[in-house]
C-alpha positions as MATLAB code, in Angstrom:
seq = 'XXXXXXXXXXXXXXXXXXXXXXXXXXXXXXXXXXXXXXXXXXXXXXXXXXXXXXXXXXXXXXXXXXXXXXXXXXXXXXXXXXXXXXXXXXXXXXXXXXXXXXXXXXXXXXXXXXXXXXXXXXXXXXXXXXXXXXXXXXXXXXXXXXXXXXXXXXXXXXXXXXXXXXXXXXXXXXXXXXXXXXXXXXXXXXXXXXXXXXXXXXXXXXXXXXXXXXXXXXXXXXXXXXXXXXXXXXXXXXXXXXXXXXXXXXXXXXXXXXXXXXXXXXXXXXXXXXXXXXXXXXXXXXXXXXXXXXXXXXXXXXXXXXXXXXXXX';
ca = [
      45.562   18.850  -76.570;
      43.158   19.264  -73.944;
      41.365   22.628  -72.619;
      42.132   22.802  -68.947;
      41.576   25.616  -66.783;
      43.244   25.671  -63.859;
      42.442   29.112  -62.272;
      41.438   28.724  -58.480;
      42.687   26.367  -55.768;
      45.046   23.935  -56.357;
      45.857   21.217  -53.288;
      49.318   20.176  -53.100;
      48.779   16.739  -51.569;
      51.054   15.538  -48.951;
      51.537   11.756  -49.052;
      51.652    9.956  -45.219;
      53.817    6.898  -44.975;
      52.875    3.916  -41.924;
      56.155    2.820  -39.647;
      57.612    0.993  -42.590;
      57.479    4.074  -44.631;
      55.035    2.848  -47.209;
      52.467    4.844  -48.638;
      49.476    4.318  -46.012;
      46.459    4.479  -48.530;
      44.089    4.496  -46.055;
      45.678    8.151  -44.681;
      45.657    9.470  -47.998;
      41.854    8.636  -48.967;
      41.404   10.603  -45.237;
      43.710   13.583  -46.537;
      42.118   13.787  -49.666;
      38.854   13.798  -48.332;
      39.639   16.401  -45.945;
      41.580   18.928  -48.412;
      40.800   17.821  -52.166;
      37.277   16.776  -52.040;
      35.396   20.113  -50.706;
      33.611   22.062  -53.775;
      36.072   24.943  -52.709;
      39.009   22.923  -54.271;
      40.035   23.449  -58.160;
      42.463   20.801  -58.651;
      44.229   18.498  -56.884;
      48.475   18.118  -57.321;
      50.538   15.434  -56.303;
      53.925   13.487  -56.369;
      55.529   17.567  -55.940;
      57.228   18.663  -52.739;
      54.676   18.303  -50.523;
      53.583   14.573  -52.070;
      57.685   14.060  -51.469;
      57.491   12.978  -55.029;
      61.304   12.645  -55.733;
      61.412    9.660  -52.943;
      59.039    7.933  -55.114;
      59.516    5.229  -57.231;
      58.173    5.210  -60.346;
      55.431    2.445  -59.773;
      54.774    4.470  -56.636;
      54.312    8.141  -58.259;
      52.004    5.788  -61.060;
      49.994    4.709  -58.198;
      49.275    7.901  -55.924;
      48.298    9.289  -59.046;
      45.785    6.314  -60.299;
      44.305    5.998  -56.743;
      44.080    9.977  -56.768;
      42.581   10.130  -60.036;
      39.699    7.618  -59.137;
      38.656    9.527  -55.643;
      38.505   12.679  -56.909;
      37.310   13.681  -60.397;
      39.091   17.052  -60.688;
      41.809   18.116  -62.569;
      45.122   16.604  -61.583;
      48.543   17.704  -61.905;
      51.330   15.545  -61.329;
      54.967   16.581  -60.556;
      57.751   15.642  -62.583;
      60.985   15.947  -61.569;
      63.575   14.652  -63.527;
      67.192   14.649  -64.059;
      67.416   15.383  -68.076;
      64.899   16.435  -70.747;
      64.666   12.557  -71.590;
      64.044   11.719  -68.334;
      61.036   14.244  -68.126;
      59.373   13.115  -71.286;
      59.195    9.407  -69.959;
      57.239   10.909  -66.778;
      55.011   13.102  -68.178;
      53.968   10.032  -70.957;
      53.762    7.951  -67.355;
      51.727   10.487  -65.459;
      49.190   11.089  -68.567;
      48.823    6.851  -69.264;
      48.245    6.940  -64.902;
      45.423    9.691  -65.536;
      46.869   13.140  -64.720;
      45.839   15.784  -66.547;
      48.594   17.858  -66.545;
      52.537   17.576  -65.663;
      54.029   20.351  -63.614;
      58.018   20.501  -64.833;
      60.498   21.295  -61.978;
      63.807   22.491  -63.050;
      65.920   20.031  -63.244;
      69.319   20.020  -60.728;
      71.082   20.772  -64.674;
      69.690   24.155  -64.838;
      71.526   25.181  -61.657;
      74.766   27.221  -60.791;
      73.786   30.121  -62.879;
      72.363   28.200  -65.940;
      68.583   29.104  -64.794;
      69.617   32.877  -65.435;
      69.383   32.590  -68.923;
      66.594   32.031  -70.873;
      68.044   29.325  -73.063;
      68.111   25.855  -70.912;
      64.913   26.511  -69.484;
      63.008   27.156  -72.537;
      64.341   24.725  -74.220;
      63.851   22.416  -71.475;
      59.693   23.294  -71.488;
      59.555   23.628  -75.372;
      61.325   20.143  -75.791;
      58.889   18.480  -73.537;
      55.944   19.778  -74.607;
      56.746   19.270  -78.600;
      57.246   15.737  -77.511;
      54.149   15.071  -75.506;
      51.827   17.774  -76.501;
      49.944   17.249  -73.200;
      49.407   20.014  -70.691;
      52.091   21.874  -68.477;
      52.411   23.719  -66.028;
      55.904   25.446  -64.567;
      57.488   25.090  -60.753;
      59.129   28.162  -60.470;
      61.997   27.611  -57.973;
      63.065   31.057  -55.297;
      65.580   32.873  -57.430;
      67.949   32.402  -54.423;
      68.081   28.969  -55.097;
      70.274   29.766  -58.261;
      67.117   27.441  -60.048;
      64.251   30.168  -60.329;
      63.694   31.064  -64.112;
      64.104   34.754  -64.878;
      61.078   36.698  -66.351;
      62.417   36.357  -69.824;
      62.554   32.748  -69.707;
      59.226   32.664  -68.104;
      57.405   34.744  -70.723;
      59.041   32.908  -73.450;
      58.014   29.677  -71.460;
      54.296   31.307  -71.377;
      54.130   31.905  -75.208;
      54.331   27.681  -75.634;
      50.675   26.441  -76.399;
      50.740   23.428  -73.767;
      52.095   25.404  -71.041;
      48.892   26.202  -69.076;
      49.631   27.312  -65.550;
      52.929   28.951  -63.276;
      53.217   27.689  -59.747;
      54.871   31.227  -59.121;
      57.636   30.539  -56.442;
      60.297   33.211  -56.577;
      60.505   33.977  -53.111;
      61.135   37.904  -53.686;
      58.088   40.353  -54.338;
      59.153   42.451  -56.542;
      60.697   39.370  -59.135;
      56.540   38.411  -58.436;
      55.395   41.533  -59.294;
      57.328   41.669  -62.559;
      56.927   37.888  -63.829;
      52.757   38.660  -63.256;
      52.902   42.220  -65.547;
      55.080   40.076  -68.287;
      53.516   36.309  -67.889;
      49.806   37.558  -68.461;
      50.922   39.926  -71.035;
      52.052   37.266  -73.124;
      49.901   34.573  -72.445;
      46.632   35.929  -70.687;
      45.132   32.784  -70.400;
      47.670   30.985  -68.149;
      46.710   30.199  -64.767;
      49.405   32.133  -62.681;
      49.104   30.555  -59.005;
      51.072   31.817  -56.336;
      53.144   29.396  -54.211;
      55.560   31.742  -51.930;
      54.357   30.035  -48.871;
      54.931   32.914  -46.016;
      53.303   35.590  -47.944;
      50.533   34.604  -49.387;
      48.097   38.133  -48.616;
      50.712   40.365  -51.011;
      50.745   37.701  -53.889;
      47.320   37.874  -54.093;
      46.989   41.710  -53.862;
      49.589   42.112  -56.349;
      47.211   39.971  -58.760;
      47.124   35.812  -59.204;
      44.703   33.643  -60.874;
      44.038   31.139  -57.755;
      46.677   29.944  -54.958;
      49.003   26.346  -54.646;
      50.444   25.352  -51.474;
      51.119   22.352  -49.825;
      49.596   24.328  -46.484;
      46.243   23.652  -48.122;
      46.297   19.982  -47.517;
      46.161   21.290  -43.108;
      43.761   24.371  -43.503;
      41.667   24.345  -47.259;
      38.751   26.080  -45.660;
      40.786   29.065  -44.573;
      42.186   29.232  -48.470;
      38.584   28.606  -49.395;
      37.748   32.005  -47.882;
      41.181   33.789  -48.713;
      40.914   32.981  -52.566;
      36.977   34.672  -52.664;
      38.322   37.541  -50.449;
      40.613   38.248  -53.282;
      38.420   37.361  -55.659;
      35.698   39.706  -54.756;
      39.007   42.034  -54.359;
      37.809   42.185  -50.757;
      40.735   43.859  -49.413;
      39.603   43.647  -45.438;
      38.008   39.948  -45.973;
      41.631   38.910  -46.922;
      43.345   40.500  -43.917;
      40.984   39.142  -41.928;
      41.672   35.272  -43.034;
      45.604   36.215  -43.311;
      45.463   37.173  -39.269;
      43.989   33.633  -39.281;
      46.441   31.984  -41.115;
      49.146   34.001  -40.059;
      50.107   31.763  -36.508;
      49.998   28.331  -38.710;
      52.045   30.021  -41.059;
      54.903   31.000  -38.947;
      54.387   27.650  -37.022;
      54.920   25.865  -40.740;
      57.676   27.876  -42.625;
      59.176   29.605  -39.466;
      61.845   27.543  -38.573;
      65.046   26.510  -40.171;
      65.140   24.278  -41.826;
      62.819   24.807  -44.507;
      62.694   21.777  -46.380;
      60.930   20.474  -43.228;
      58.211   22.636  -44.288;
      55.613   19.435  -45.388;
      56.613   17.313  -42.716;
      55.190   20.032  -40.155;
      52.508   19.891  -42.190;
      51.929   16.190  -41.463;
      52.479   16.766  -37.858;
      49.371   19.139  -38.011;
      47.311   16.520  -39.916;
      48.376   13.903  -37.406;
      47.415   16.418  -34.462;
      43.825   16.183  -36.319;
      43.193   12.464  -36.544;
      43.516   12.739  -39.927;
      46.713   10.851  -40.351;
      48.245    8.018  -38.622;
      52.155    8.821  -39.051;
      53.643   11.957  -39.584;
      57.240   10.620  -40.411;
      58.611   11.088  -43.820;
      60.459    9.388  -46.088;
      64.973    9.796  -45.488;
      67.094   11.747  -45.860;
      63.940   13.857  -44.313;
      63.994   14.382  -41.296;
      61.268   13.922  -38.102;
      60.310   17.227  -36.695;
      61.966   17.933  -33.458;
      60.050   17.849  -30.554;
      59.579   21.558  -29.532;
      58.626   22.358  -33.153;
      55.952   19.572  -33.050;
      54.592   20.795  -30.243;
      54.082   24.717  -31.453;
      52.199   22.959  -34.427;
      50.019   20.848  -32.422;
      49.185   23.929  -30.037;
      48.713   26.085  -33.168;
      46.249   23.733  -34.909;
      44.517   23.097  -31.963;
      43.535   26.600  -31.326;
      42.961   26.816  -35.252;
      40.345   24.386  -34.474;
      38.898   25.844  -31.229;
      38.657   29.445  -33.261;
      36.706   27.302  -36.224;
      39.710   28.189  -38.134;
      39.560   24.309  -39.349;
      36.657   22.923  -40.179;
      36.218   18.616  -39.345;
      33.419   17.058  -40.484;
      32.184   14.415  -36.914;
];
């Protein structure tokens, strides 16, 4: 199996669509450009939330992550989410013969209504795969209010398996962060633990993390740029200075209810920048509505004004 090492910043990708809601390429060499280009950028992940990767087909996950792979030549993760262990395997095979270099596992629907609390499905779930494919993996840890987030015994247990090689660490409570970031490193110090709870990102990082993922790096990378070597440098005021920064977009992003619109205001910002053409997403998504849109394009706007967000002419 590969070495990869995935500490740093990781880009998850959003994907724009045109009016008939197919993948506009020409959008998406402009987004990655803008967000998974720069030096500043570690790796690059797509076909996950933000990439709206389970309203993919199959040839079209194959191809965002082909056309990815040949504009950008850093490491690149590709989301699988799958219905059954089966299911998963056939992906990540698809996703490494495409040119990822890694497969990041999302729980599978299975694994919820209380079957995620124990440590048996899931590890089973990650050992099974990577037995099978011996390629590199990374885990989406789901917010443990979702009845889908993996306790901290499952997740050091999932840690301890050679080709898991990074946790996109998204339990949504700080003190279950806290706790799976004392036990993951412990028992697999080499892991990449990235924090991906996406209105909190200044106590993640202060607790301790190896890099950041979000989905909100694909609007602002240059502010996470300067967040991740505040924290680095363990620069406590550099990174409260950037979070006051980030903290308007942020509310204007994950705010609102509901949530799951969280990538699709992201679009609207990347729109409001020229960078995009269309900002819809794919159904049962939803379009933002109106007043929401509008907060975002104010927000970014001022972002931009402030040199928040950086454009090259």
């Amino acid at each position: 199996m590969q070495k990869l090492d995935l500490k740093g910043i990781t880009v998850a990708v959003v994907l724009p669509f045109d009016d008939e809601l197919q993948i506009d390429w020409d959008s998406y060499k402009r987004v990655l450009d803008y967000c998974a280009v720069p030096d500043a950028i570690t790796a690059v992940f797509v076909n996950g939330h933000a990439g709206e990767g389970a309203l993919l087909s199959d040839d079209e996950r194959q191809a965002v992550i082909e056309r990815t792979r040949k504009h950008v030549g850093k490491p690149l993760l590709a989301g699988i989410i799958a219905d059954s262990t089966a299911e998963a395997v056939d992906q990540v095979v698809l996703a490494r013969q495409a040119g990822a270099d890694c497969a990041v596992l999302f729980p599978p629907a299975s694994l919820g209504g209380g079957a995620s609390a124990s440590s048996r499905a899931p590890v089973s779930y990650v050992r099974s795969i990577a037995e099978a494919t011996d390629f590199p993996l990374s885990v989406f840890q789901y917010p443990i209010v979702s009845g889908m987030g993996f306790s901290t015994e499952a997740l050091t247990q999932i840690a301890a398996i050679p080709q898991v090689v990074a946790l996109k660490e998204g339990s949504g409570l700080v003190e279950a962060y806290d706790d799976n970031w004392r036990a993951v490193k412990k028992a697999n110090p080499d892991l990449a633990f990235l924090p991906s709870n996406y209105n909190w990102f200044l106590p993640q990082l202060a607790i301790g993390a190896d890099g950041i993922l979000s989905g909100l790096i694909s609007l602002v990378p240059h502010l996470f740029a300067r967040l991740w070597d505040a924290a680095a440098s363990s620069d406590l005021a550099a990174m409260r200075k950037v979070n006051d920064e980030l903290h308007p977009i942020v509310r204007a992003i994950y705010g609102k209810d509901p949530l799951i619109d969280m990538h699709t205001r992201i679009k609207v910002g990347l729109k409001a920048l020229n960078i995009i053409a269309n900002d819809r997403p794919r159904p049962p998504l939803m379009p933002i509505e109106p007043e929401i849109g509008e907060r975002i394009v104010q927000v970014v706007s001022e972002a931009r004004t402030a040199g928040s967000i950086l454009l090259k002419d």
